[in-house]
C-alpha positions as CSV (number, residue, x, y, z in Angstrom):
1,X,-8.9,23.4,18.3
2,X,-9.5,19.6,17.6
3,X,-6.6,18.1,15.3
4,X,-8.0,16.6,12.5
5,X,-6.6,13.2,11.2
6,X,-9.0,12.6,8.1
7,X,-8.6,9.2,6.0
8,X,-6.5,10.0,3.3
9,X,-7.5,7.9,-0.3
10,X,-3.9,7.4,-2.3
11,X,-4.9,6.3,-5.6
12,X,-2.2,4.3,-7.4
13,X,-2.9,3.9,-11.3
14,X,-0.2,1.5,-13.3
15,X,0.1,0.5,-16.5
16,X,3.4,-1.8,-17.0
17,X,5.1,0.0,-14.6
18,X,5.7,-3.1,-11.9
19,X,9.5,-2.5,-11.6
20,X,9.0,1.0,-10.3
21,X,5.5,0.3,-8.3
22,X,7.4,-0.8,-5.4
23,X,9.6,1.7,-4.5
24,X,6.2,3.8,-4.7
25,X,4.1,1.9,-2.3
26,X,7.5,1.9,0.3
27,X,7.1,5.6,-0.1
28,X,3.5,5.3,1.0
29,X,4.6,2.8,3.8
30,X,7.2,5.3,5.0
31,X,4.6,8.2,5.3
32,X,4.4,9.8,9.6
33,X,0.8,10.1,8.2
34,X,-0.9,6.8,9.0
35,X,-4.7,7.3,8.4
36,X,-4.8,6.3,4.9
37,X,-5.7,3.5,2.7
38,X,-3.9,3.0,-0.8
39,X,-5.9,1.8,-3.9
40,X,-3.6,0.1,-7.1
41,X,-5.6,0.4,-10.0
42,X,-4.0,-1.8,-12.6
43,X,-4.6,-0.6,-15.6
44,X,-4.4,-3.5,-18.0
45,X,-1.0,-4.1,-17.6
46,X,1.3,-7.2,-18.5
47,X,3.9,-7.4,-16.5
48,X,4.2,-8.4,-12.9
49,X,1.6,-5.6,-11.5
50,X,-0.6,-8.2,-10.5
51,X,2.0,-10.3,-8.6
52,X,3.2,-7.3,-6.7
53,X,0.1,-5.5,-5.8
54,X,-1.4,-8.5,-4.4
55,X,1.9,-8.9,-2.4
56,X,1.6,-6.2,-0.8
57,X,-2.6,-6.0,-0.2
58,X,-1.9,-9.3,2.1
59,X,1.2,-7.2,3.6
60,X,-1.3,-4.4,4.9
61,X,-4.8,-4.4,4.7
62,X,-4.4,-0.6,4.0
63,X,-3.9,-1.8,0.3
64,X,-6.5,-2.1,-1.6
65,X,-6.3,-3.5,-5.6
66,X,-8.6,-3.4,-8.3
67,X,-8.3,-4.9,-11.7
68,X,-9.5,-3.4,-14.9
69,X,-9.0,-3.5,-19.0
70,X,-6.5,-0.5,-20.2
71,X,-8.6,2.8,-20.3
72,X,-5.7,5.1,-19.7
73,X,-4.9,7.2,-16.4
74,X,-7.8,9.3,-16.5
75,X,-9.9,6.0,-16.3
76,X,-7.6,4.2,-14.0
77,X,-7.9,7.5,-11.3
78,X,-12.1,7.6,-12.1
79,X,-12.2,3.8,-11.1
80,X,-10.0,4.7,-7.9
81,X,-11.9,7.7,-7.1
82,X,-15.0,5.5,-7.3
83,X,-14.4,3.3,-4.5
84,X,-12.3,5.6,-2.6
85,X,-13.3,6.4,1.6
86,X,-11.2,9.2,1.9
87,X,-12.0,12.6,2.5
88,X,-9.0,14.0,0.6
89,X,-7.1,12.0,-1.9
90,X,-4.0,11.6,-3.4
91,X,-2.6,10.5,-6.5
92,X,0.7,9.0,-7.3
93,X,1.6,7.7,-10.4
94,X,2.9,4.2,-10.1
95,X,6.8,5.5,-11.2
96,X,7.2,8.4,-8.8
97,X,7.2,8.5,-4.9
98,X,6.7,10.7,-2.2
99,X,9.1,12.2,0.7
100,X,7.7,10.4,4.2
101,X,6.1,13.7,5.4
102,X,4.6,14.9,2.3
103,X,0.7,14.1,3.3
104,X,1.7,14.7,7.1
105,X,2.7,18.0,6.5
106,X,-0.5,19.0,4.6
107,X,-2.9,17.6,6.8
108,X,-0.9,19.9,9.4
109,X,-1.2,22.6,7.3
110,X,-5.6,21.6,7.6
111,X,-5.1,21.7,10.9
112,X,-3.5,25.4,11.1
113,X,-6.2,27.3,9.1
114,X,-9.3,28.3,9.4
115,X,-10.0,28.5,6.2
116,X,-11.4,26.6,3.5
117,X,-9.2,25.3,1.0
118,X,-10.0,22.4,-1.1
119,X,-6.8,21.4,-2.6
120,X,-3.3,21.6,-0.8
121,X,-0.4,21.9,-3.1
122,X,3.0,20.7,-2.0
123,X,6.6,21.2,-3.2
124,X,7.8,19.2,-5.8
125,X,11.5,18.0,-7.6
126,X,12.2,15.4,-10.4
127,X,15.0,13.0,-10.9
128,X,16.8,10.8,-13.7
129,X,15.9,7.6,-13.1
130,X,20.1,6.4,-14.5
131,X,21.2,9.1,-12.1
132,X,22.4,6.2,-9.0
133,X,23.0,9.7,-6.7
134,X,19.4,10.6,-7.7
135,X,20.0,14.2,-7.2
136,X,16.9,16.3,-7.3
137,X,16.4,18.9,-10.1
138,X,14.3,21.6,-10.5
139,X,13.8,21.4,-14.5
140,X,11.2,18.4,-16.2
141,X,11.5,17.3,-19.4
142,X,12.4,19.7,-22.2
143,X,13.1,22.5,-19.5
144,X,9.5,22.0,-17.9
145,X,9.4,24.6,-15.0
146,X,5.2,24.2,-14.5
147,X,5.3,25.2,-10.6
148,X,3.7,28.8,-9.4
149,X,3.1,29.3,-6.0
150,X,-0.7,29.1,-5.5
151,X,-2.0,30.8,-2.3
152,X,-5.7,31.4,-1.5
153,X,-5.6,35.1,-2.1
154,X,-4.9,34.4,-5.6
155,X,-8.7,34.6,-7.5
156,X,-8.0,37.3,-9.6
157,X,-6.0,35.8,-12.2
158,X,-6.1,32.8,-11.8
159,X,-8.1,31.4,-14.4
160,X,-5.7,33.0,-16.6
161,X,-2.9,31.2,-14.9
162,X,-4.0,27.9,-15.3
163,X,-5.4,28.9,-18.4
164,X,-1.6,29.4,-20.2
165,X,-0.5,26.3,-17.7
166,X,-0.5,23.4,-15.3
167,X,0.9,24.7,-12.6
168,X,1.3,21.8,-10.5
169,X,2.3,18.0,-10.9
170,X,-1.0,15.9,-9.7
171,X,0.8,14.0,-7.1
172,X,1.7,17.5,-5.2
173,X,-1.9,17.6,-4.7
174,X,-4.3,17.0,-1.7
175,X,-7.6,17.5,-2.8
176,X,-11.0,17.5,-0.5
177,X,-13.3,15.1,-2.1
178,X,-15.8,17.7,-2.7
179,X,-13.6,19.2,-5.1
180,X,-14.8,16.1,-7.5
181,X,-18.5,16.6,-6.2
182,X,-18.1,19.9,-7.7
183,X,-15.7,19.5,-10.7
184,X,-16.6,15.9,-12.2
185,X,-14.1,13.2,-12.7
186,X,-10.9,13.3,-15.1
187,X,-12.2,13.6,-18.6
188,X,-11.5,9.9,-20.3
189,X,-10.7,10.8,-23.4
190,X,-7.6,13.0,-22.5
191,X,-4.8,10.2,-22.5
192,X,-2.2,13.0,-21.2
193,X,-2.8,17.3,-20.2
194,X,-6.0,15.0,-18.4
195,X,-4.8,17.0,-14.7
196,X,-4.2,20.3,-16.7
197,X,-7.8,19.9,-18.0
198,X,-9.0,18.7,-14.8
199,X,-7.2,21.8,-13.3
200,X,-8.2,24.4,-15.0
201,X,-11.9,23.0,-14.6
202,X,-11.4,23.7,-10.7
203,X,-9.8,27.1,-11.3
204,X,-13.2,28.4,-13.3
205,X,-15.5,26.7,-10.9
206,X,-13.8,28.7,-7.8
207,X,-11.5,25.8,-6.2
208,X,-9.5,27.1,-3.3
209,X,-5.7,26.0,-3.8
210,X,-3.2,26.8,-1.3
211,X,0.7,25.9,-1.4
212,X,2.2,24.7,1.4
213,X,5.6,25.5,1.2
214,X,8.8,23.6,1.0
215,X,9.5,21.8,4.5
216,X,12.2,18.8,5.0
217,X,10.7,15.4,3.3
218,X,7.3,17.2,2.4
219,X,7.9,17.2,-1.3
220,X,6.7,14.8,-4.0
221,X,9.4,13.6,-6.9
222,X,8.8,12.8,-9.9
223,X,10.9,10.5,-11.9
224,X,12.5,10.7,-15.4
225,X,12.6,7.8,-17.7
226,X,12.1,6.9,-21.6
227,X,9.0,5.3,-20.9
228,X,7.2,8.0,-19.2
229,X,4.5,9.5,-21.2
230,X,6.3,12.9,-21.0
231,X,8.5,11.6,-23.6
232,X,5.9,10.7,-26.4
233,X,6.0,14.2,-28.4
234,X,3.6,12.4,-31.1
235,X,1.4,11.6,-28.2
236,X,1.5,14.5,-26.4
237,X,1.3,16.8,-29.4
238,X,-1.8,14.7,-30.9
239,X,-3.6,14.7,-26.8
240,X,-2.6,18.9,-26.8
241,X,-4.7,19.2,-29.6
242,X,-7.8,17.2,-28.5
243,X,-6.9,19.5,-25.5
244,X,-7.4,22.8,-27.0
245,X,-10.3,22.3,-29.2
246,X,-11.5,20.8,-26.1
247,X,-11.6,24.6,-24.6
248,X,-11.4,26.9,-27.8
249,X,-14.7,28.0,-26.8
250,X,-13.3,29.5,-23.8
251,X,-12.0,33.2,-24.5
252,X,-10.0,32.8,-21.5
253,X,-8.0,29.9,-22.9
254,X,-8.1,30.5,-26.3
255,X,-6.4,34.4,-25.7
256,X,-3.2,33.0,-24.2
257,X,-2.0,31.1,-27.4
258,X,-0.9,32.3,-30.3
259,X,-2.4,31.7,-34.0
260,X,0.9,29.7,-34.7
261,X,0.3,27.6,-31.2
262,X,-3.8,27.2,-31.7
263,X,-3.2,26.3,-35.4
264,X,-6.9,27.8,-36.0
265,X,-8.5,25.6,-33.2
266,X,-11.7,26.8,-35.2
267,X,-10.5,24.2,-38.1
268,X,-12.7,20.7,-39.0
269,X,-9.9,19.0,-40.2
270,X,-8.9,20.5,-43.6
271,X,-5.9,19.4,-45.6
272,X,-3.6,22.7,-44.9
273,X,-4.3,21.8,-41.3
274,X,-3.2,18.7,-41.6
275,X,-0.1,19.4,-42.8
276,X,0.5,22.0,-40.5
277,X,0.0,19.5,-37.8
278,X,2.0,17.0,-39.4
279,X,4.9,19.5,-39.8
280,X,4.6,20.6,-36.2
281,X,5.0,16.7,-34.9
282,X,7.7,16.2,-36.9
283,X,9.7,19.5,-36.3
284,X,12.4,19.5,-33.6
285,X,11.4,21.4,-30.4
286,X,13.8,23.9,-31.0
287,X,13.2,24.8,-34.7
288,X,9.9,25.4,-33.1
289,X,11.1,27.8,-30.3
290,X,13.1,30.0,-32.7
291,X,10.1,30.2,-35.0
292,X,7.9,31.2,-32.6
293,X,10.9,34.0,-31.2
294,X,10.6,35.3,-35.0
295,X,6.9,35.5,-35.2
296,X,7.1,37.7,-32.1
């Protein structure tokens, strides 16, 4: 069998991120993979992205750098995916890194099969960015365990799966490029739950995902910090609601939450909803939990 060695497309968005954007592109310099070209989308940011990712384009002409106004990460992968030569791409966000053979071991894993599978999901670990030992956890923010096991057998339920959840980080991730042919782009408008929507678009269209199981240095990590997105609860609560009504339509999606966790996603925006929402942003995470144990 002929060993393929496609072109890889890492796509690299960063918003203000600069003091953590070089320890990700060493991570993509560090990769036994070498057919791949990295493209820095800076995101309107303004701190020292510019400086640095132009650093490092005349370092290796495998960076690439494009400059845009803020449109949020959805926007910043859509302007990557644009100009990308790849046949599969990856995405990193601009804090987080990946082990050396994370993108070596999945094109191995292309070459082992016969089948075809148009997105190749690797093993994944997050760490506290204070943590100097950096020692890898299996937990995300606010006990976050998203990860299932996704093989290509699974197409019975798995619209249901990524229905109730994301069940991967987008950087684990190698997808074909026809995956986008057939899916679209990110949806713009999603500032975060954008790869969970993006996701669960692939599951109901019939994307083939396949894990690829945990190997030494194969896994992507995700790091842990105040800034990160993950820890905006008024941003992610007011993005999971654009989210859902997004898909209430959707029997499959709309069956897997409860009338407490929809808050009537058939609503126009009356005043009891309102303050139902507001309560809900404003409402400690765990009040929430033992509510929701009650209701049940």
């Amino acid at each position: 069998m002929i060993k393929l060695s496609p072109l890889v497309s890492i796509i690299i968005p960063c918003f203000n991120q600069g003091q953590y954007l070089n320890e990700a592109l060493h991570s993509i310099m560090n990769q036994t993979y070498s057919n791949w070209e990295c493209i820095i989308v800076n995101d309107g940011s303004q701190d020292n992205t510019d400086e640095l990712a132009k650093n490092w384009n005349k370092r290796d002409e495998r960076f690439r750098y494009i400059k845009k106004e803020k449109g949020g990460p959805s926007a910043a992968r859509n302007t990557g995916l644009k100009i990308a030569k790849g046949e599969y791409i990856q995405f990193l966000d601009a804090d987080d890194i990946l082990e050396c053979n994370k993108i070596g071991h999945q094109i191995n894993y292309l070459n082992s099969t016969t089948n075809s599978i148009d997105i190749f999901v690797s093993g994944y670990r997050y760490f506290i960015n204070a943590d100097k030992l950096r020692e890898l956890q299996i937990f995300g923010p606010s006990n976050l365990l998203p990860e299932v096991v996704i093989n290509m057998e699974d197409k019975h339920d798995i619209q249901r799966l990524f229905a109730k959840k994301n069940p991967l980080v987008i950087s684990a991730a190698l997808y074909h490029m026809r995956v986008f042919d057939k899916v679209g782009l990110f949806d713009e408008e999603l500032r975060a739950f954008e790869d969970w929507d993006f996701h669960f678009r692939c599951a109901l269209k019939g994307i083939v995902f396949q894990h690829t199981g945990y190997f030494p240095d194969t896994k992507t990590i995700i790091r842990l910090h105040e800034e990160s997105a993950m820890y905006d609860n008024q941003l992610l609560n007011k993005q999971m609601q654009k989210f859902r009504l997004k898909h209430r339509n959707n029997p499959i999606f709309a069956n897997k939450y409860s009338k407490f966790d929809m808050l009537d996603l058939s609503y126009s925006y009356s005043f009891i909803n309102k303050i139902l929402i507001t309560i809900k942003l404003f409402t400690p995470p765990i009040f929430i939990q033992l509510i929701k144990r009650v209701i049940k």
